[in-house]
C-alpha positions in Angstrom: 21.5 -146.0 210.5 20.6 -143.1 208.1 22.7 -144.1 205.5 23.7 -146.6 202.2 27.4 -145.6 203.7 26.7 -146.7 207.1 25.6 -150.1 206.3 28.3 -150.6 203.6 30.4 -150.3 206.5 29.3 -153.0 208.6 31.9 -155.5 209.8 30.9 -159.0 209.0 34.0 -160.9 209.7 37.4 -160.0 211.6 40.3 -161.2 209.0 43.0 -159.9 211.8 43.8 -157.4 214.0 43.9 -154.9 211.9 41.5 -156.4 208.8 37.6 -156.3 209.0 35.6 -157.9 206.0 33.0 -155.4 205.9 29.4 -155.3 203.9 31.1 -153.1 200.8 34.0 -155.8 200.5 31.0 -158.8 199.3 28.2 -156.8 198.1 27.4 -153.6 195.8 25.5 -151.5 198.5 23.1 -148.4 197.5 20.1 -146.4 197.9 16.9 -147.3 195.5 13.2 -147.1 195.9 10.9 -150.6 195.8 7.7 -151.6 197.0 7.2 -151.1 200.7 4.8 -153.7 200.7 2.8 -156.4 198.5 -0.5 -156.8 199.1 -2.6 -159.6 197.0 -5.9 -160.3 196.4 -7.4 -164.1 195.1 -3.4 -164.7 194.5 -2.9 -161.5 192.2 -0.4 -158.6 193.5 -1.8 -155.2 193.9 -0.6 -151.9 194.8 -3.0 -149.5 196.6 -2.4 -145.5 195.3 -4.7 -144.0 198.1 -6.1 -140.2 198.5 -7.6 -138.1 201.1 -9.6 -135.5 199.4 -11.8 -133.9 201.9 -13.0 -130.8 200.7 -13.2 -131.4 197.3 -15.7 -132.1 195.1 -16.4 -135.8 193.2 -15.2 -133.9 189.7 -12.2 -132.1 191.3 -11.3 -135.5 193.3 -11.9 -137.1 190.1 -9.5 -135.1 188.2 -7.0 -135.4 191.1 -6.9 -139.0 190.7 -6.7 -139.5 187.0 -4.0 -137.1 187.4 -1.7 -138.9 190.0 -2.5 -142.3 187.9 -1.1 -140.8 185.0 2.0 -139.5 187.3 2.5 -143.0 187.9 4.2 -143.8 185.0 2.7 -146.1 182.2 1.8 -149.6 183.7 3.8 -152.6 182.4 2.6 -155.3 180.5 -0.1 -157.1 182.0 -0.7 -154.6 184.4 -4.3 -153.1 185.0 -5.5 -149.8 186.8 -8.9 -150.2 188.4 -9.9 -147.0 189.8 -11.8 -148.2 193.4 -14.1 -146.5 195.8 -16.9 -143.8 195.4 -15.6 -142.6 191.8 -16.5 -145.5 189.5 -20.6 -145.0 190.6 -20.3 -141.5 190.1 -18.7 -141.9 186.7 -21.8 -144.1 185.4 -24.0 -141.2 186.2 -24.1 -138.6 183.5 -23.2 -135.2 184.6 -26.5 -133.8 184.3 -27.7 -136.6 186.9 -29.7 -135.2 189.8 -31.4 -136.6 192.8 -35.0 -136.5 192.6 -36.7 -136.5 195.6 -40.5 -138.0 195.1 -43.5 -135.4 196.9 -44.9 -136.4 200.1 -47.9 -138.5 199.2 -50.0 -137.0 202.4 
């Protein structure tokens, strides 16, 4: 089935010979988005935006993210958007942080 129509048309009961109760007779059928799945962690729901950036910086990647969180939409009430993975350590480092590498001591 690739269709809303196609299921609305299902036959669930034969009235008569010429009568079918179908799907669209008992129920309002259309096409909506929802959740495909609902994941929980210690009995809270979450929903997972994930992101392949290979190529890309941290900053750019960064950007990218904050970006397709705000796309998202505002978050109801009692909803909270924790940002996971590599970005939250690279966040607590200012941006003139660099890696020092101590001198051979020999």
């Amino acid at each position: 089935m690739t269709s809303s129509d196609q299921v609305a048309e299902l036959p669930i009961e034969k009235i008569n010979n010429n009568v079918n109760l179908m799907v669209r007779d008992v129920a309002d059928v259309r096409e909506a988005t929802m959740m495909e799945q609902i994941d929980r962690l210690a009995s809270q729901r979450y929903v997972s935006i994930t992101a392949n950036v290979e190529g890309e910086d941290m900053g750019r990647a960064s950007k990218q993210v904050a970006a397709a969180v705000a796309a998202a939409g505002t978050p109801p009430r009692g909803v909270r958007v924790i940002t996971r993975g590599q970005l939250p350590p690279c966040k607590k480092c200012s941006p003139a942080w660099r890696p020092v590498w101590p001198s051979p001591s020999w």
